[in-house]
N, C-alpha and C positions, 0 to 999 in steps of 0.2 A: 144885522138881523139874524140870521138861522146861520149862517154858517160861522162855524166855531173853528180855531185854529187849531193845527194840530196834536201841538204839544198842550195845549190846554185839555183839548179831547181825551188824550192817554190818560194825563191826569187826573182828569174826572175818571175816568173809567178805573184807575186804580185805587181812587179814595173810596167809590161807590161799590165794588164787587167787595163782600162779605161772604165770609166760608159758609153761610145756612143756604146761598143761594147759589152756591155753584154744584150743579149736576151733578148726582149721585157716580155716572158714568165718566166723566171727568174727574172726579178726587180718584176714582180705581185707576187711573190711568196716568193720574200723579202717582200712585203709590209706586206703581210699576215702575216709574220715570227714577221716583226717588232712591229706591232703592238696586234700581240696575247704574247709576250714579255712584251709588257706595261700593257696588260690588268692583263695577270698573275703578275708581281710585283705589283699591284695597290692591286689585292685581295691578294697576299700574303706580304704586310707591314703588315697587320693585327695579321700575326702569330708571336708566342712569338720566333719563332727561329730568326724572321727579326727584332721585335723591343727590343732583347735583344742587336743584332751586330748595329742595330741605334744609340740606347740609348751608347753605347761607341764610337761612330763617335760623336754623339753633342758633348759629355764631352771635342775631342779635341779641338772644336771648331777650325777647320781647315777655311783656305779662303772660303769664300763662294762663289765657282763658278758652280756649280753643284749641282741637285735639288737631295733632298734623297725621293723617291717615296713614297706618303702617309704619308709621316714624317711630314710635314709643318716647314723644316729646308732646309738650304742649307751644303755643306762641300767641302771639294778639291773634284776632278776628282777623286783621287786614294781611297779616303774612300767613293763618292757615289758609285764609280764602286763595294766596297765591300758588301755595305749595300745591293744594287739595284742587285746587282749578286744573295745574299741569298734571295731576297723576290724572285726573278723570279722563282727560284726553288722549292720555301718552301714548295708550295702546290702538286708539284712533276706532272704539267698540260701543259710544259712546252712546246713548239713547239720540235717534234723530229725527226729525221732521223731513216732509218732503223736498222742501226747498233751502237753500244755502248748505245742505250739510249738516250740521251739527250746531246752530249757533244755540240752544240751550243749554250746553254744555258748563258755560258760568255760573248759572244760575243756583243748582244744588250747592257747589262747596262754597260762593257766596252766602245761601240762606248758613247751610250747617257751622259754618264757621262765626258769622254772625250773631244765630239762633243760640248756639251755646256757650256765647260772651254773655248774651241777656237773660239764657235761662229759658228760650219760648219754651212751647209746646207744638205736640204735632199738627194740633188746629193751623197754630199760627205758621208753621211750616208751610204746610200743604195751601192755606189760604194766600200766600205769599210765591211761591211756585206758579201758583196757578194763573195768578196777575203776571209773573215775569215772562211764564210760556205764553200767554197769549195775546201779549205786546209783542213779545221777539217772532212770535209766528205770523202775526198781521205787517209786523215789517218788513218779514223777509217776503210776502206775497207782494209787499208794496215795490220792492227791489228785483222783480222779478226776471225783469227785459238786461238788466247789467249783471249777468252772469258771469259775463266774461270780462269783468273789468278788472282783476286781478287783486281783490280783496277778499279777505277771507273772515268768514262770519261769526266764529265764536271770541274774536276780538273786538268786533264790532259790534252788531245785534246781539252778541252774548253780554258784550258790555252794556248796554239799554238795558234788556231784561233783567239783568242782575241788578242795578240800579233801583229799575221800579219794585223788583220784589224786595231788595233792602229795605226800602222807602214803607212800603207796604208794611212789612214786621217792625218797622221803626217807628210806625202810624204817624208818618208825615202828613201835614195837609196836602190839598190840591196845588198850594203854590208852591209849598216845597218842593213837590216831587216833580213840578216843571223845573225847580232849578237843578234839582240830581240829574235830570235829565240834558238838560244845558252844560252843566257840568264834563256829563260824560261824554257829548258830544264833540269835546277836546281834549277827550282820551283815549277814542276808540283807533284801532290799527290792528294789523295783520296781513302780513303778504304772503300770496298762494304762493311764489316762486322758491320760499322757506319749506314747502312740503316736503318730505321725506328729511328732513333735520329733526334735530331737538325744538328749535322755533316754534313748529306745528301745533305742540303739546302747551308751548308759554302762552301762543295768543289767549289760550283756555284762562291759564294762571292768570294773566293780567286782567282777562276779563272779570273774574271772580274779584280778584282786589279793587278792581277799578269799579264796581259795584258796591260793594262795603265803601270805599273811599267817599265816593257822590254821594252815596245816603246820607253818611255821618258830616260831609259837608255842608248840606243843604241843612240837615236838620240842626246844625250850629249859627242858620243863618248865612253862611255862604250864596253869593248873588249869581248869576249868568243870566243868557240874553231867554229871558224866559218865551220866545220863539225860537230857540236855538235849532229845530226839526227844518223847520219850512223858511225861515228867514233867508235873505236872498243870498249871503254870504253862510248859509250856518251848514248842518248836515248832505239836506237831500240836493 
């Protein structure tokens, strides 16, 4: 009857928000998001954590469709979303929500790396942000009481949200984007006891790639347990 599951819910809810409908007050406050995202990966390429996971993107010399931030290189979508993930974080400055920290962190150099393999626009940017941040923000409120369970969020809920906002800019259906989502659900990690390393700044990187990855997988028709959120072995 009425109650809907809950990875079918997200999905609905990502197929169905369209940029004419999302708050005037919410797109200024993506713009903020997104561009205090560029400004932090710009000053954190600089750090040996960001031009240590660069310097192994050049080497694969991947397509060049995708700018690697402060690099003066280009590489696929899925190795700038890694690189461009670890600079955003590195300096640890990174736009945050109240809860978990920082898990929207993935989201931006998932969409930008993405967005300029396909060409979007800022519509479709900011319309895809705005799905990723407020999945990854209803999650992290849903996570609220295990604070202390020693996992850390922009590998995890960064992974989700970057997910559904690939999905979003990739205009997946609603079953796809339960499977990006299943997907990612067996990608997500990060451990708090890595803080004050290089680690810290990767969980970002992975989550950004690991975002791109699930999109492009589900929308090739790649399958997972499309309950993967609520099912009794799956996520929560």
């Amino acid at each position: 009857g009425e109650f809907m599951e809950v990875t079918a819910r997200i999905s609905q809810f990502v197929t169905e928000t369209h940029f004419d409908r999302i708050p005037p007050q919410a797109l200024e406050i993506a713009k903020i998001a997104v561009l205090d995202s560029l400004g932090v990966a710009l000053a954190g390429s600089r750090e040996t954590s960001t031009k240590i996971c660069a310097e192994i993107v050049r080497q694969e010399g991947a397509r060049q469709e995708a700018a690697v931030i402060g690099q003066g290189f280009k590489s696929s979508a899925l190795q700038a979303a890694f690189a461009n993930g670890t600079a955003v974080h590195a300096l640890d400055y990174d736009y945050s929500i109240s809860r978990g920290g920082q898990p929207a962190a993935a989201i931006v150099p998932a969409l930008f790396s993405l967005g300029e393999s396909l060409r979007a626009d800022g519509r479709q940017l900011l319309e895809a942000y705005v799905v990723g941040f407020e999945v990854t923000a209803k999650m992290a409120g849903s996570l609220a009481d295990s604070s202390e369970d020693g996992w850390h969020a922009p590998g995890i809920l960064g992974s989700f949200g970057a997910s559904v906002a690939c999905a979003k800019m990739l205009g997946l259906n609603a079953a796809q984007v339960q499977m990006a989502l299943g997907i990612a659900v067996s990608m997500v990690g990060g451990v708090i006891c890595n803080f004050g390393t290089m680690t810290k700044p990767l969980h970002a990187g992975l989550g950004a790639r690991n975002g791109v990855l699930a999109a492009k997988l589900a929308q090739a028709g790649y399958t997972a347990n499309a309950q993967a959120l609520e099912a009794g072995m799956g996520f929560y």
